[in-house]
KETORNU-784555 format. One record per residue: residue in three letters; x, y negated, z of N, C-alpha, C in turn. Coordinates in Angstrom, 1 decimal. Each point is the difference from the previous one (the first is absolute). Layout:
<rec 'Ala',<X,Y,Z>,<X,Y,Z>,<X,Y,Z>>
...
***
This chain:
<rec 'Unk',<11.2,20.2,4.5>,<-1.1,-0.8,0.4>,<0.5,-1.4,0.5>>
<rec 'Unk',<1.1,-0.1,0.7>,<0.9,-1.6,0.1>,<-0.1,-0.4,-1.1>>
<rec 'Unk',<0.3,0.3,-1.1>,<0.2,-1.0,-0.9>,<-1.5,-0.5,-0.4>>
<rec 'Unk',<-0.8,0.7,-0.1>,<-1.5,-0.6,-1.0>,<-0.2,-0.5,1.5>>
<rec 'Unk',<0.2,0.2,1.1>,<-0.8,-0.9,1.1>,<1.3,-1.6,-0.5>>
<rec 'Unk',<0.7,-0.3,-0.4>,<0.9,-0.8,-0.2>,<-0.1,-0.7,-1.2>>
<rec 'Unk',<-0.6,0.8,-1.1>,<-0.6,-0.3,-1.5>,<-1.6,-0.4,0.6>>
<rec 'Unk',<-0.7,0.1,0.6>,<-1.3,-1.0,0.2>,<-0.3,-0.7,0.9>>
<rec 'Unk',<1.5,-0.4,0.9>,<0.2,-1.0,0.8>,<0.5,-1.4,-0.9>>
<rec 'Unk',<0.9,0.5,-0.8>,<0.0,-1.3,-1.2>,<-0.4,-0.2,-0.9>>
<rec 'Unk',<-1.0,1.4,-0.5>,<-1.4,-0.5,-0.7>,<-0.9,-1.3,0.7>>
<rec 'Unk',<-0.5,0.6,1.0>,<-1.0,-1.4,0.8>,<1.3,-1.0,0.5>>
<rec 'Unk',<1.2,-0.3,0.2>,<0.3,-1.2,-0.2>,<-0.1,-0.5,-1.3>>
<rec 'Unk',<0.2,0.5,-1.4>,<0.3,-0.5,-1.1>,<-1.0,-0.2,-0.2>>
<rec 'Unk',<-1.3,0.6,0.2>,<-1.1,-0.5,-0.3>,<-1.0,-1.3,0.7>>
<rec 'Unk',<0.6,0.1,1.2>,<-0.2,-1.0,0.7>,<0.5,-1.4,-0.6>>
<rec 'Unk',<1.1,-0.4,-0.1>,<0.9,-1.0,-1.1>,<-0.7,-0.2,-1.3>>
<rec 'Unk',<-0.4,1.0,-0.4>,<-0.7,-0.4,-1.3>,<-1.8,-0.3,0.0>>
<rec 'Unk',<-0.1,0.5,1.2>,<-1.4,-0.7,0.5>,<-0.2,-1.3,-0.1>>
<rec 'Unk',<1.2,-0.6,1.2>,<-0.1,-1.2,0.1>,<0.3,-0.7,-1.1>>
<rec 'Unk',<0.9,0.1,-1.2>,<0.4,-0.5,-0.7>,<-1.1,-0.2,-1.6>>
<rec 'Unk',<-0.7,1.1,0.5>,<-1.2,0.0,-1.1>,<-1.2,-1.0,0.1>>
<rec 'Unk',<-0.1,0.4,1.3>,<-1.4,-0.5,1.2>,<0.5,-1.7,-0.5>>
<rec 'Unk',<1.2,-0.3,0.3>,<0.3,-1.6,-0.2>,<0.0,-0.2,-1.3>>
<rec 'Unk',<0.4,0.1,-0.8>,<-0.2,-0.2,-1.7>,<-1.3,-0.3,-0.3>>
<rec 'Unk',<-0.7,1.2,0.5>,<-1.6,-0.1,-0.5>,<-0.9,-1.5,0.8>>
<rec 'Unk',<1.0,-0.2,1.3>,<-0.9,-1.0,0.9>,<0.6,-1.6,-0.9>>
<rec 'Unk',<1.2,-0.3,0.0>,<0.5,-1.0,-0.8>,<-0.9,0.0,-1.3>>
<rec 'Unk',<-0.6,1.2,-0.6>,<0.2,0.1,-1.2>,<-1.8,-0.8,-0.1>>
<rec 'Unk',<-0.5,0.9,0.9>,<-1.5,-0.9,0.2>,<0.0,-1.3,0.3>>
<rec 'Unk',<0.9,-0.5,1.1>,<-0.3,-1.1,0.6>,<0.5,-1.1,-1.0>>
<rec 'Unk',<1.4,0.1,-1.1>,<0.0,-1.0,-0.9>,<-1.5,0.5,-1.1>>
<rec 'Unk',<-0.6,0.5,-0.7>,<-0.8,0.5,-0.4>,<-1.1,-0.6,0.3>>
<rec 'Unk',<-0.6,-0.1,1.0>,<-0.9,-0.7,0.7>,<-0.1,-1.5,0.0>>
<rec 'Unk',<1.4,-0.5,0.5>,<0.2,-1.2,-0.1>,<0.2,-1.2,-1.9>>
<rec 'Unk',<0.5,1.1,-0.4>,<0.1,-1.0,-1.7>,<-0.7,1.3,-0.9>>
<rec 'Unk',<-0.9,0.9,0.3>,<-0.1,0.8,-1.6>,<-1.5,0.6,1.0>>
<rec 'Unk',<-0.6,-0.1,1.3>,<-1.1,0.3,0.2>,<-0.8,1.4,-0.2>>
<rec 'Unk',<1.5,0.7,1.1>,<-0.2,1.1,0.3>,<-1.7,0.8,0.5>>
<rec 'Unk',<-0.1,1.3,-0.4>,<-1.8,0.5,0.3>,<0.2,0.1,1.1>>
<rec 'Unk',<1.0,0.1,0.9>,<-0.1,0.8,1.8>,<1.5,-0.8,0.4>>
<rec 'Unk',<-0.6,-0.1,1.6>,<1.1,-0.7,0.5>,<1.5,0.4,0.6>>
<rec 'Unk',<0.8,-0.4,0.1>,<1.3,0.4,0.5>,<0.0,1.1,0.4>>
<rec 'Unk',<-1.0,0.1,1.1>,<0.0,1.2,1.4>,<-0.3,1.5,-0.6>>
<rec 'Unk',<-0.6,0.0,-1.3>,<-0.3,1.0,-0.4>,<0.8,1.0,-0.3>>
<rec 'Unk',<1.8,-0.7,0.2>,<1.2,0.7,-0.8>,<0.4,1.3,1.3>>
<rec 'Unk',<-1.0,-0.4,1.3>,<0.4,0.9,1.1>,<-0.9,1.5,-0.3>>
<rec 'Unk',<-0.9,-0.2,-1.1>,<-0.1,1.3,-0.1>,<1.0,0.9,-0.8>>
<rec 'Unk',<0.8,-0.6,-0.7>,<1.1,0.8,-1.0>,<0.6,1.1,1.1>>
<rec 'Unk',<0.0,-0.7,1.1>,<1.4,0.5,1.9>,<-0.9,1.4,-0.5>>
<rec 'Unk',<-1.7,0.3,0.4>,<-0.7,1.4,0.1>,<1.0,1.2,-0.3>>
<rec 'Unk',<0.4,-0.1,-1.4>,<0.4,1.4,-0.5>,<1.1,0.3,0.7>>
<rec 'Unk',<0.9,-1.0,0.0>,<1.4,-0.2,0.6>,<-0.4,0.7,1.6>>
<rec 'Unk',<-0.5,-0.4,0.9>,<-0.2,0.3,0.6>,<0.0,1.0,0.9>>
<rec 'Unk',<-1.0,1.2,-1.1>,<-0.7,1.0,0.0>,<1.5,0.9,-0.5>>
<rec 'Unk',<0.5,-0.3,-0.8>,<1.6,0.9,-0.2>,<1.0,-0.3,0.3>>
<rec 'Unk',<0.1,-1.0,1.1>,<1.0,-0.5,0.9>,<-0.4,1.0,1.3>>
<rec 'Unk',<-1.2,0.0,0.3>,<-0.6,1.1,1.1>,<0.5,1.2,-0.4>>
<rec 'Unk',<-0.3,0.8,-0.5>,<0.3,1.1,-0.8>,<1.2,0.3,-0.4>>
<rec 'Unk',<0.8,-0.5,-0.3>,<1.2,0.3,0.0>,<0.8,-0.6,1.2>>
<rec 'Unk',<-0.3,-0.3,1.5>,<-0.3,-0.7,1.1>,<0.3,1.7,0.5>>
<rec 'Unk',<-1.3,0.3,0.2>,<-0.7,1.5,0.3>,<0.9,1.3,-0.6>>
<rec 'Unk',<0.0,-0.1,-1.4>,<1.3,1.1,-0.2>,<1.2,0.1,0.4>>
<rec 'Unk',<0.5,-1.4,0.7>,<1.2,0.1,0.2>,<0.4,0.6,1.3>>
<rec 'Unk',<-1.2,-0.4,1.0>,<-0.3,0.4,1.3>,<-0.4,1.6,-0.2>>
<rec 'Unk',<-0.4,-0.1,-0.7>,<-0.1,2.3,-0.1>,<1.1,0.8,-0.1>>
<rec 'Unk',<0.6,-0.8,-0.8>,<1.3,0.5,-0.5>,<1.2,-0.1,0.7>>
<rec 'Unk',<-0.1,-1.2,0.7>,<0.8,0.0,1.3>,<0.2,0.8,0.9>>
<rec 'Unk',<-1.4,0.3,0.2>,<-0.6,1.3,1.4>,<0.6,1.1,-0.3>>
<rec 'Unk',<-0.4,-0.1,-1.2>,<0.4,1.7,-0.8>,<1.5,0.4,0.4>>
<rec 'Unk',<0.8,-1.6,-0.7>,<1.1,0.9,0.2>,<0.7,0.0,1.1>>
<rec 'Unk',<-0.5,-0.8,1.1>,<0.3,0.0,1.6>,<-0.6,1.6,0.0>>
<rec 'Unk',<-0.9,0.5,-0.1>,<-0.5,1.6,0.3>,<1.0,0.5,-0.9>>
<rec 'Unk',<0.3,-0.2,-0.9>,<1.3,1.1,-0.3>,<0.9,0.0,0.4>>
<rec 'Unk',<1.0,-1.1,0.6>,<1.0,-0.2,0.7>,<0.0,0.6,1.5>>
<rec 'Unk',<-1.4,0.2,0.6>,<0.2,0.4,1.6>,<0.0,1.4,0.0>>
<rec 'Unk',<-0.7,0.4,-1.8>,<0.0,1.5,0.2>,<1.6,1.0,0.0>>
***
């Protein structure tokens, strides 16, 4: 149980990193877009891409913290 609490502690960092790194691509990508080629939606809209990221940054947040417990309960037994 240490290790998967360990395996989805650097799941939601790695995913976190590639959040941000996505989230920015898409926001550059509108805001030149906008500016010379007359983008349909504005810059800000790239903060919805973060949603999913988010939601399995949490989650794999949450499993890691179960799995931690877990194996703290198997260690004291």
């Amino acid at each position: 149980m240490k290790t998967a609490s360990r395996i989805f502690a650097a799941l939601a960092i790695l995913l976190s990193d590639a959040m941000c790194a996505y989230v920015a691509y898409a926001y550059c990508d509108l805001e030149w877009a906008g500016k010379y080629a007359g983008a349909s939606a504005p810059a800000s809209t790239a903060f919805l891409f973060a949603i999913p990221f988010v939601i399995a940054i949490a989650v794999c947040a949450a499993l890691s913290i179960i799995f931690k417990r877990k194996s703290l309960r198997a260690a004291t037994k």
